[in-house]
C-alpha positions in Angstrom: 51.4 17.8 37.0 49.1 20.7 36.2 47.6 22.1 39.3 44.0 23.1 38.1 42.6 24.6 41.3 45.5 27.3 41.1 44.8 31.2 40.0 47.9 32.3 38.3 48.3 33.5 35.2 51.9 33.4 33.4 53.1 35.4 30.2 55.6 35.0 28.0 57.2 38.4 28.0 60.9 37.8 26.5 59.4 36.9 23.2 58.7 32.8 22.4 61.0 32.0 19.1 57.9 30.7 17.3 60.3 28.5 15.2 61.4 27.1 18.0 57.5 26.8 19.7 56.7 23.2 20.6 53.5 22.8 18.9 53.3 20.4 20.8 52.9 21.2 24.4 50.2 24.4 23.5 47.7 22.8 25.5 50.3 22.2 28.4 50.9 25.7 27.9 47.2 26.5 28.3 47.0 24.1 31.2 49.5 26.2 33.3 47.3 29.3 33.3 49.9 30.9 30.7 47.2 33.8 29.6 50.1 35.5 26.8 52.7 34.8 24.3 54.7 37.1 22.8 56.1 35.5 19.8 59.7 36.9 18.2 59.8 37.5 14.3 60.1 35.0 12.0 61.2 35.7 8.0 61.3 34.1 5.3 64.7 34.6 3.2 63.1 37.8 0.9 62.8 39.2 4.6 59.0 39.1 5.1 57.1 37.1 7.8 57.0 33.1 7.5 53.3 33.0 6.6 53.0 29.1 6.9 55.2 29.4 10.3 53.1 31.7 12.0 49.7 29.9 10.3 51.0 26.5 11.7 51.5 28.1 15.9 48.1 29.7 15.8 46.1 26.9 14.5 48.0 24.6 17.8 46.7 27.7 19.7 43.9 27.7 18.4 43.0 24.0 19.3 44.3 25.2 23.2 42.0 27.6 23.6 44.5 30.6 23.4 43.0 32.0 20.2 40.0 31.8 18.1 40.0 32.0 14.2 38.2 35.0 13.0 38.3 35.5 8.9 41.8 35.8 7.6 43.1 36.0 11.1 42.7 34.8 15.1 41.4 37.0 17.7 42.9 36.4 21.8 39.9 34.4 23.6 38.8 35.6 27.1 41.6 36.5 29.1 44.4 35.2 26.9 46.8 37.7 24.5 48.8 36.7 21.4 51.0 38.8 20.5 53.9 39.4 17.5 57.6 41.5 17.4 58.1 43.1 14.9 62.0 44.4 15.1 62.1 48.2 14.2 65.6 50.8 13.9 67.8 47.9 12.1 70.5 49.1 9.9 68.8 47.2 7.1 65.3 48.5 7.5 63.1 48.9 4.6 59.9 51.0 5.1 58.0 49.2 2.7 58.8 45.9 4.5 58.3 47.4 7.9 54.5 48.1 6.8 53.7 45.1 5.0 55.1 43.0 7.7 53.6 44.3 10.6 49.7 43.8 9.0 50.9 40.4 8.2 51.5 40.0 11.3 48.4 41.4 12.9 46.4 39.4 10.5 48.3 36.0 11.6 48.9 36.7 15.4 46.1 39.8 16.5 48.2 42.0 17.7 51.7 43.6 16.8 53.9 45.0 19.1 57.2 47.2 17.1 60.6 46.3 19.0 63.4 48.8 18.9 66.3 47.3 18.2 69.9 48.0 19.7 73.5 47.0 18.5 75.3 44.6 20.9 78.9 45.9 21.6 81.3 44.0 19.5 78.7 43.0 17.2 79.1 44.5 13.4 76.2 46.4 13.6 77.7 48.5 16.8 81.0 48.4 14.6 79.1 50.3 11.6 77.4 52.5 14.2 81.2 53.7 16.5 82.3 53.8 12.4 79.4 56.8 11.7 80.0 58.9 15.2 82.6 60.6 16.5 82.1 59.1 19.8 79.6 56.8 21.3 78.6 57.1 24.5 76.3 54.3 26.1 73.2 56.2 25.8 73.3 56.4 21.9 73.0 52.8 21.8 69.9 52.8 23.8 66.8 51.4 21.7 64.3 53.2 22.6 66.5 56.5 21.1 66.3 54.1 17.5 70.4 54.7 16.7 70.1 53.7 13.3 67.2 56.1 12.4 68.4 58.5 9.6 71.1 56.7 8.9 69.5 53.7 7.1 67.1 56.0 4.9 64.1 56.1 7.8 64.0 58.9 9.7 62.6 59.5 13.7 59.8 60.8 12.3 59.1 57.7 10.0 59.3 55.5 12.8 56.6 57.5 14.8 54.2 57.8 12.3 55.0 53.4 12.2 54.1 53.6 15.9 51.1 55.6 15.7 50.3 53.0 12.8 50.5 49.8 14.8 48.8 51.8 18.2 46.1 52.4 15.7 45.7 49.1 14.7 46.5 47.4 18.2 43.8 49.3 19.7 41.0 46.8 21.0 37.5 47.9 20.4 35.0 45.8 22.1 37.8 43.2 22.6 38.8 43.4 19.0 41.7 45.0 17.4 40.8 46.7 13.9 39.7 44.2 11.1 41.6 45.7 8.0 40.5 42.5 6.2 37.1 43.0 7.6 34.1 44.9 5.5 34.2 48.3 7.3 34.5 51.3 5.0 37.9 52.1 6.6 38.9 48.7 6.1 38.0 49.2 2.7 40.1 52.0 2.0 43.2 50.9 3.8 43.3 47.8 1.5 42.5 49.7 -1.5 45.5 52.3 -0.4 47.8 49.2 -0.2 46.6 47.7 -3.6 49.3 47.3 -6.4 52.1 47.1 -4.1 54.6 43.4 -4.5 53.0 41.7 -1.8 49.8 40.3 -0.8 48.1 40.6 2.1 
């Protein structure tokens, strides 16, 4: 049973596998004081976020208080955070994706938070990364040092200018994070820069 007279607040740091999230229990969730949840990425086979998936998690967070619907997208409500992983650094990474991914999914969750990602040893990933050094010492596997940058086509400096992206975007002003569907003239221009390109917003 839910004690209601208690004052702590829980967060779901490791990352919730929103395919996994028990619709469910959101309210349960919201019961126990959880005040975040940091949901793991979701695809779709072409590699870009589950749209319906994430649509589907926030509407049952919605209905629990942790979010409220604002246009295209929900904003946290009072003290709670929703939050989406993007992975970044993959062997496989595709710019373009990387972009397109992470508004999607500031526009479905309200705020995205880039991942660096990090071969397990004995996985095939850390095979194809011993197979392009000479030696590999622990340290170059370390995610925050991105291993894979300029080896799958992105290079460091890509991958800061992405950070600086998603900072920009994260940043709350007056509890919001930045609207790019919203009617600003920056908004505006952001959209009209990303017009053309193979997938919609």
């Amino acid at each position: 049973m839910v004690n209601q007279d208690w004052d702590l607040r829980f967060h779901g740091l490791c990352g919730v596998q929103i395919r996994d999230f028990p619709v469910e229990y959101t309210q349960l969730l919201a019961d126990a004081h959880f005040n975040a949840l940091h949901f793991e990425l979701a695809v779709n086979p072409d590699g870009m976020v589950d749209e319906p998936l994430y649509r589907a998690v926030m509407q049952a967070c919605e209905r629990a208080g942790f979010a409220s619907q604002r246009g295209g997208g929900w904003d946290s409500r009072n003290h709670r955070n929703l939050t989406g992983f993007l992975w970044i650094g993959k062997p496989d990474d595709d710019l373009e994706k990387l972009v397109w991914n992470a508004l999607k999914i500031l526009q479905l969750v309200g705020m995205v938070i880039p991942k660096p990602y990090s071969p397990t040893p004995g996985s095939e990933d850390y095979a194809l990364l011993q197979s392009q050094v000479d030696w590999l010492e622990p340290e170059d596997i370390s995610p925050h040092r991105l291993p894979f940058a300029g080896r799958n086509g992105i290079e460091e400096g890509d991958y800061e200018d992405f950070y600086r992206m998603t900072g920009f975007l994260n940043r709350r002003v007056r509890s919001h994070t930045f609207d790019f569907l919203g009617d600003t003239y920056l908004a505006k221009v952001i959209r009209q820069s990303l017009a053309g390109r193979r997938w919609a917003i």
